[in-house]
C-alpha atoms as a printed R data frame, in Angstrom:
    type eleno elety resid chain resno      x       y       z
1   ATOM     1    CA   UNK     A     1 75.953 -15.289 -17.283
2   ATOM     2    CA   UNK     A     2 73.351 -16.235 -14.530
3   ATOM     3    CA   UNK     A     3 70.116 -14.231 -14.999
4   ATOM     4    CA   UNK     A     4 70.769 -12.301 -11.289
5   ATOM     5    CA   UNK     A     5 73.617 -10.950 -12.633
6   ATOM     6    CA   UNK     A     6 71.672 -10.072 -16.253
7   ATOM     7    CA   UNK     A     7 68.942  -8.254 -13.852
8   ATOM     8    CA   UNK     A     8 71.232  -6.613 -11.042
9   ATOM     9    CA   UNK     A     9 73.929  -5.084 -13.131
10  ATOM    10    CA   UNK     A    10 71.809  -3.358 -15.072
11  ATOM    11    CA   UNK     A    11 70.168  -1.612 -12.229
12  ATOM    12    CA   UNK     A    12 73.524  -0.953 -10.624
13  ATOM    13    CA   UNK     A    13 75.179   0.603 -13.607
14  ATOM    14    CA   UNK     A    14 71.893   2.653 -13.729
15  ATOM    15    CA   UNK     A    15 72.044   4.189 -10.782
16  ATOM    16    CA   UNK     A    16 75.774   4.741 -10.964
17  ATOM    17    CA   UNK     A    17 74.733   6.849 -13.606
18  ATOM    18    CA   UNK     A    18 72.584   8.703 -12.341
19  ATOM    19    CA   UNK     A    19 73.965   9.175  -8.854
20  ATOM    20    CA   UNK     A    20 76.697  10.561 -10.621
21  ATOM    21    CA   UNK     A    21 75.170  12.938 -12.999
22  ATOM    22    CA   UNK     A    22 72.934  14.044 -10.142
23  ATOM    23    CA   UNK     A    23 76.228  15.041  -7.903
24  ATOM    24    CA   UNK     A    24 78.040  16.784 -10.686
25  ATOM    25    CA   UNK     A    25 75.223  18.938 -11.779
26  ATOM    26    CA   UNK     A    26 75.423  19.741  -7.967
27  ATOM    27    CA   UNK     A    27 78.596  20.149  -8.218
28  ATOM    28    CA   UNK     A    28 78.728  22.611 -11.724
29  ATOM    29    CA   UNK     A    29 75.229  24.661 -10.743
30  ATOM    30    CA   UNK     A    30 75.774  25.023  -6.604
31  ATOM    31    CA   UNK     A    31 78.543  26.319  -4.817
32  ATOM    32    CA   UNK     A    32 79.725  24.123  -2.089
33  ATOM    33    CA   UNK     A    33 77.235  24.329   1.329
34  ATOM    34    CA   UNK     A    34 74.625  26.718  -0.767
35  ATOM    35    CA   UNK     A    35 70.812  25.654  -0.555
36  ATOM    36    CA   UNK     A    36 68.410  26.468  -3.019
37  ATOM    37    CA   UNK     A    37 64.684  26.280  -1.451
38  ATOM    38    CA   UNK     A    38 62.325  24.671  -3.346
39  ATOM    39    CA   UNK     A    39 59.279  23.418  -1.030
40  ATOM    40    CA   UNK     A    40 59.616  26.191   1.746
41  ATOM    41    CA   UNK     A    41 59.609  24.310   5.413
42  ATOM    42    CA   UNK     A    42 60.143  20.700   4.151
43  ATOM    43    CA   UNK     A    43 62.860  20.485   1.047
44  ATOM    44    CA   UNK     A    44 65.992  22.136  -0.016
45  ATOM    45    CA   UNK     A    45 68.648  21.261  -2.242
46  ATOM    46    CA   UNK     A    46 71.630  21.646  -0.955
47  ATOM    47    CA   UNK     A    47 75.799  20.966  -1.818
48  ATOM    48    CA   UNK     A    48 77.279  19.925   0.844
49  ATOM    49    CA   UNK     A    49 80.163  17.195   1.852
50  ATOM    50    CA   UNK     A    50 80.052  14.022   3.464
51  ATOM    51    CA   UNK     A    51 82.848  12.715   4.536
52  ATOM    52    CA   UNK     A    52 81.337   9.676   6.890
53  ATOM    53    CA   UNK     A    53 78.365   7.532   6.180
54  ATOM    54    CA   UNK     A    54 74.878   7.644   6.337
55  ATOM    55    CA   UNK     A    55 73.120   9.725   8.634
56  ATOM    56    CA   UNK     A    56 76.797  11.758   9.402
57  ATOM    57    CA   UNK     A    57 77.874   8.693  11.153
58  ATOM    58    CA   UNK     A    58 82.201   9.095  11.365
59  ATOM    59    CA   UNK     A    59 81.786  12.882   9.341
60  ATOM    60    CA   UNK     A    60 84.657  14.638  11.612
61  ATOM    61    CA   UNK     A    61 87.499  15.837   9.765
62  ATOM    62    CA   UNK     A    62 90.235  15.077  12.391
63  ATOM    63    CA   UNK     A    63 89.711  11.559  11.763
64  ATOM    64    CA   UNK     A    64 91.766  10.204   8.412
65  ATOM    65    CA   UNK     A    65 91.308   7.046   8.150
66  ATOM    66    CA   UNK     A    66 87.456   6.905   7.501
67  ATOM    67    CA   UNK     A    67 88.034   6.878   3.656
68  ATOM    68    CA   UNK     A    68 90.116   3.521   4.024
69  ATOM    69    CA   UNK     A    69 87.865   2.258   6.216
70  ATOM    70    CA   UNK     A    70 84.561   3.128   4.071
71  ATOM    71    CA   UNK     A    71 86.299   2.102   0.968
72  ATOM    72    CA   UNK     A    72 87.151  -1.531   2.677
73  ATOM    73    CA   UNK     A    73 83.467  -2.013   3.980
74  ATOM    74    CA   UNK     A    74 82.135  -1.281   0.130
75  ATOM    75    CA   UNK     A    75 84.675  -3.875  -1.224
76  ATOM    76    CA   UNK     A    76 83.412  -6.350   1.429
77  ATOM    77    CA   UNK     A    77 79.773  -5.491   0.643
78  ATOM    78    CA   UNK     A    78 80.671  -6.100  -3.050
79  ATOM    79    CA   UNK     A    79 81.902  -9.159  -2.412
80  ATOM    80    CA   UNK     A    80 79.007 -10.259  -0.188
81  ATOM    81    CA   UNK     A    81 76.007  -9.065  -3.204
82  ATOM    82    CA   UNK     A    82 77.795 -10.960  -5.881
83  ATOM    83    CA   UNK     A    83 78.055 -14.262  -3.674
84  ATOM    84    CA   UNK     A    84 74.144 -13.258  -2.862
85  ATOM    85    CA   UNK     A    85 73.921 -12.868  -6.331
86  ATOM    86    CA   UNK     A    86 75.213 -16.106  -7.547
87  ATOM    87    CA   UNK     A    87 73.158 -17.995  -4.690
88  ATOM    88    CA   UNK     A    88 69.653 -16.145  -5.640
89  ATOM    89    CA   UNK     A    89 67.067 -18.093  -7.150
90  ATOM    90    CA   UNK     A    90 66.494 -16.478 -11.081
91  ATOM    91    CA   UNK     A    91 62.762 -16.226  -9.863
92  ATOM    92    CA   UNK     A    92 63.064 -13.933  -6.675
93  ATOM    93    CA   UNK     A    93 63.370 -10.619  -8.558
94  ATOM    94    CA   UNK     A    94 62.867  -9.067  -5.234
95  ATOM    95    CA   UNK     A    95 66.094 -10.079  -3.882
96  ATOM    96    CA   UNK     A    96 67.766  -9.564  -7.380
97  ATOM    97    CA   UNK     A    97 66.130  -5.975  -7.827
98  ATOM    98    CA   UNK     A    98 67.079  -5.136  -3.843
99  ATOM    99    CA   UNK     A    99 70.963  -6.196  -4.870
100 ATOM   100    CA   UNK     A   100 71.351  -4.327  -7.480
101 ATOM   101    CA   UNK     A   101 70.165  -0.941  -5.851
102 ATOM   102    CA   UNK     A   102 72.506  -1.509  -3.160
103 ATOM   103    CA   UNK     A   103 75.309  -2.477  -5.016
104 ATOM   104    CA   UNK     A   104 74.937   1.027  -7.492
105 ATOM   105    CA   UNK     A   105 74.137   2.396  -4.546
106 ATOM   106    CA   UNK     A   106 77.745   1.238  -2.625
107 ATOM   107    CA   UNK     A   107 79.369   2.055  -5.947
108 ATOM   108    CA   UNK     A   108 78.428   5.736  -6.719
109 ATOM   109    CA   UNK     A   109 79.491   6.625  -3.212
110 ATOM   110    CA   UNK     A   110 82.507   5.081  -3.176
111 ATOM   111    CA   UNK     A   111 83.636   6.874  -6.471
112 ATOM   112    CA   UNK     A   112 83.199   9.716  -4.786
113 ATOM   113    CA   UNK     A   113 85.342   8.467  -2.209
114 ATOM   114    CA   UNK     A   114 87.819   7.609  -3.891
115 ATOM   115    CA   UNK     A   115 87.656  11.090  -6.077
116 ATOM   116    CA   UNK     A   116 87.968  13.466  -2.734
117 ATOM   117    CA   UNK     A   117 87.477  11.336   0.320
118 ATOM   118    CA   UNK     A   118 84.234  12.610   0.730
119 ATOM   119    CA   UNK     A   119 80.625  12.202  -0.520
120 ATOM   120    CA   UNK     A   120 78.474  14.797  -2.167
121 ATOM   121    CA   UNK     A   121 75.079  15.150  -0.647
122 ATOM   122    CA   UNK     A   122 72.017  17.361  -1.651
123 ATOM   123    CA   UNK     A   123 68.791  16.208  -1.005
124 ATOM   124    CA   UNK     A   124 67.789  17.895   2.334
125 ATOM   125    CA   UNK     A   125 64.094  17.760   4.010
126 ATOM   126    CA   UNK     A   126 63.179  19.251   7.285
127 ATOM   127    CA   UNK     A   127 59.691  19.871   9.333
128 ATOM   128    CA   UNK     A   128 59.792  22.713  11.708
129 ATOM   129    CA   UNK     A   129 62.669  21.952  14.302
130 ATOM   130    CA   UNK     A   130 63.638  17.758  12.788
131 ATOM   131    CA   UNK     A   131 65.927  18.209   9.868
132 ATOM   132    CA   UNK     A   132 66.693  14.832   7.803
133 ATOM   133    CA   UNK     A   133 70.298  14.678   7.384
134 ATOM   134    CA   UNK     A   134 71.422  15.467   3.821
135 ATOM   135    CA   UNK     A   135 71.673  12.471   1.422
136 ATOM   136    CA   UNK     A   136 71.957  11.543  -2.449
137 ATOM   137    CA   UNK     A   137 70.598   9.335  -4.957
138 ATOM   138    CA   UNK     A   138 72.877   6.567  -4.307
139 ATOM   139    CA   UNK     A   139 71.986   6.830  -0.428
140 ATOM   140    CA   UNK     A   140 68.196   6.317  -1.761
141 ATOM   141    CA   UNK     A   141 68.949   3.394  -3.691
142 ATOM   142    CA   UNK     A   142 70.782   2.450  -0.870
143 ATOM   143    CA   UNK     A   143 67.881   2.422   1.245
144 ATOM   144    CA   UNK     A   144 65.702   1.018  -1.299
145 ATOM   145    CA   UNK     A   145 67.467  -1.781  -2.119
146 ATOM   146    CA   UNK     A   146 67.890  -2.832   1.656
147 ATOM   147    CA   UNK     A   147 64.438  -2.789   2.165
148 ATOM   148    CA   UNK     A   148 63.706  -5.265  -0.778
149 ATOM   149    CA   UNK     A   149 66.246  -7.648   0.528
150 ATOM   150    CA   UNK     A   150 63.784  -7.369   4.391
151 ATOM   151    CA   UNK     A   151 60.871  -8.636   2.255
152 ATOM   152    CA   UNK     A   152 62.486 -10.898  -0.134
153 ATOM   153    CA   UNK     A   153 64.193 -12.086   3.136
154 ATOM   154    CA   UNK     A   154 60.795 -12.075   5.506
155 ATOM   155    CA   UNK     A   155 59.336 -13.804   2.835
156 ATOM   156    CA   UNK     A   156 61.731 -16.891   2.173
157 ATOM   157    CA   UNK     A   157 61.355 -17.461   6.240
158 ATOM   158    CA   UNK     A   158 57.748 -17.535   6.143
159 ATOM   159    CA   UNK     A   159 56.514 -21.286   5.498
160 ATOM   160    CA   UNK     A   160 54.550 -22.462   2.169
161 ATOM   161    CA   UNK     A   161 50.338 -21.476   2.485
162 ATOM   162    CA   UNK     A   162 48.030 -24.869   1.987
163 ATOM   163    CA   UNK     A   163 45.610 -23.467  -0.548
């Protein structure tokens, strides 16, 4: 097995994990679109449904076909990190790392997809009138991992420094 894959899986699997665990103690200890307050003016948590993508983008419920069309772009994203995977140099653990999050990331939503249709979301900060939309640990890993690949990728364009 190539040592990207030996790296990335790992990290996907673990955030799987704990994406997971994080939504269904939501789940068990919240009922559904409850908030708990625990920074007063800046962070709740929160249970509430998702059933579009980041940021609330396609969350309408007279629209069906989101969940085919969310569970299609995952597969192709799949697809696209293991090719990225098997094309990485062993040595750019940036890249690797950044992969990996996004791929548990893509994966621990799209169980929950595939469970209800919808995603559970909970983390929810907010500064006098701007309110963050609600999001979840695989959204932040998710995030995370996408910036890695902008520095892994910013920094295979930039040439080679003469010492």
């Amino acid at each position: 097995m190539r040592k990207s894959y030996r790296i990335a899986l790992p990290i996907a699997v673990l955030v799987v994990i704990l994406d997971q665990l994080t939504k269904l103690w939501i789940q068990d200890h919240m009922v559904l679109y409850t908030t708990r307050t625990v920074i007063p003016g800046f962070f709740n948590i929160v249970h509430v449904l998702n059933r579009g993508a980041a940021f609330g983008f396609l969350n309408r419920s007279d629209i069906q076909w989101q969940t085919y069309f969310f569970f299609a772009a995952t597969a192709l994203a799949v697809l696209i990190i293991f090719h990225l995977l098997r094309m990485a140099r062993d040595d750019d653990k940036l890249l690797i790392t950044g992969l990996g999050l996004i791929l548990g990331g893509a994966v621990g939503n799209l169980i929950d997809r595939i469970k209800t249709g919808e995603v559970v979301d909970f983390l929810d900060f907010y500064w006098k009138t701007f309110h963050w939309p609600a999001f979840n640990v695989a959204d932040i890993a998710i995030f995370l991992g996408s910036l890695g690949l902008v520095f892994a990728f910013y920094r295979l364009r930039r040439p080679p420094q003469d010492s």
